[in-house]
C-alpha positions in Angstrom: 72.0 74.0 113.2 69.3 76.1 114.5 69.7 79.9 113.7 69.7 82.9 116.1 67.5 85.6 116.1 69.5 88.7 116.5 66.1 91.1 117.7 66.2 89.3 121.5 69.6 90.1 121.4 69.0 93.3 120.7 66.4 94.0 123.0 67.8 91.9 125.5 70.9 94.6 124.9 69.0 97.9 125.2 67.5 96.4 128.7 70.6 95.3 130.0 72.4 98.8 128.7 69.7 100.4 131.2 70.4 98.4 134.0 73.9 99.1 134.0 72.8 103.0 133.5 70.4 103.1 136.5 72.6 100.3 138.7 75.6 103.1 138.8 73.7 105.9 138.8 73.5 108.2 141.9 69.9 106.4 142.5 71.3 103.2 143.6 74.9 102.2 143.4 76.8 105.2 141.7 78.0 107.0 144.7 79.5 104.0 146.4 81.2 102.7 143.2 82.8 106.0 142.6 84.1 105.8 146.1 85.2 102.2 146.0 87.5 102.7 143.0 88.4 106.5 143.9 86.5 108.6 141.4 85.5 112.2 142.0 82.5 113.4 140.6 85.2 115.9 139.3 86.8 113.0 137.8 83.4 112.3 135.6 82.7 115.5 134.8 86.5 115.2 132.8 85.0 112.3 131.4 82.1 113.6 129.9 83.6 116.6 128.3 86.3 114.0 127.1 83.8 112.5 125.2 82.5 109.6 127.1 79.7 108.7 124.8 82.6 106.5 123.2 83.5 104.4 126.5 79.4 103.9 126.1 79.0 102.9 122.7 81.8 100.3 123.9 80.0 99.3 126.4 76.5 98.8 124.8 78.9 96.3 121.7 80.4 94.2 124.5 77.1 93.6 126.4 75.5 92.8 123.0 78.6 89.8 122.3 77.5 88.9 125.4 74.2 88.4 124.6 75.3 86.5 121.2 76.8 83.8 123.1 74.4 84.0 125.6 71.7 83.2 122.7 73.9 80.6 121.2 74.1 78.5 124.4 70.4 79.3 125.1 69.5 77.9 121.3 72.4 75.3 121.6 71.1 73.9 124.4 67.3 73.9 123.2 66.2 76.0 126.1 63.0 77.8 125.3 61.0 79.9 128.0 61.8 82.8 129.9 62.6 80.6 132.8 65.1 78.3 131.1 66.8 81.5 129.5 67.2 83.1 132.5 68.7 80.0 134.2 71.0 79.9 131.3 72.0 83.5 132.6 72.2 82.7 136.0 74.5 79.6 135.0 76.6 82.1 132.9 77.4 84.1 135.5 78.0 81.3 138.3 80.4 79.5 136.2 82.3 83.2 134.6 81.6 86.4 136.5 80.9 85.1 140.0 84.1 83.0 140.0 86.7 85.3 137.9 85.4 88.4 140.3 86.0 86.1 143.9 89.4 84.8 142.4 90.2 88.9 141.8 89.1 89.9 145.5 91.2 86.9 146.9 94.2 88.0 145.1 94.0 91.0 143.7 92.4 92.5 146.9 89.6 94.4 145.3 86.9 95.9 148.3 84.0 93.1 148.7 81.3 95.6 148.5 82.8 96.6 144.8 83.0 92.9 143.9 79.7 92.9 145.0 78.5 95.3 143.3 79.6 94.7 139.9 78.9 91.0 139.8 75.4 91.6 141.1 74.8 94.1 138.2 75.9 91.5 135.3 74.2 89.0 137.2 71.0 90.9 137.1 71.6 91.8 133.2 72.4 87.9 132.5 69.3 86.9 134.0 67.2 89.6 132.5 68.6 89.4 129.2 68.6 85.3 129.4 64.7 85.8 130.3 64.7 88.2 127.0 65.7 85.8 124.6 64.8 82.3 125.9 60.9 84.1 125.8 61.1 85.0 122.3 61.7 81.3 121.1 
């Protein structure tokens, strides 16, 4: 059994950390988020002073799992190369995000311009952070 280098996946963490930071910032997707699931900038400013660096610190653990078993199907499967890594994102995300987030706007009636914009973001990350590691074979 082949090992997994844990510094792709951390790297491959940090970048897709940023993304997520800059993809609902007020630069590109922020504003219409907020709006989409009814949050003021009020509403952040609550969270912030509440201490939001923990809901981060969260966040930045769960995309690094996600990069663990991203790794382990990229070395599982042999896949070396950027390309091949960042197919093994792209496949990720087709066969977990895309289809859990259509099945929750067919039934649970979220707005297709949220759905939209939060699968795009993780499919971006995946791809990125599949790039990331496949690379560093």
């Amino acid at each position: 059994m082949q090992t997994i280098n844990f510094w792709p996946i951390l790297v491959a963490s940090i970048v897709g950390f940023g993304i997520s930071a800059l993809w609902y910032s007020p630069v590109f997707f922020g504003k219409q988020w907020m709006s989409l699931v009814n949050l003021t900038d009020t509403d952040i400013g609550d969270a912030k002073s509440k201490g939001i660096w923990k809901l981060y610190i969260i966040q930045f653990v769960m995309i690094t799992i996600g990069f663990c078993v991203l790794a382990f199907i990229i070395t599982s499967t042999n896949a070396t190369g950027g390309g091949n890594g960042a197919f093994m994102g792209f496949l990720v995300w087709l066969g977990f995000v895309a289809t859990g987030a259509v099945t929750g706007f067919m039934w649970e009636k979220y707005p297709f311009k949220l759905m939209l914009i939060d699968t795009l973001s993780v499919l971006l990350t995946l791809v990125i952070g599949g790039a990331i590691i496949g690379a560093w074979k």
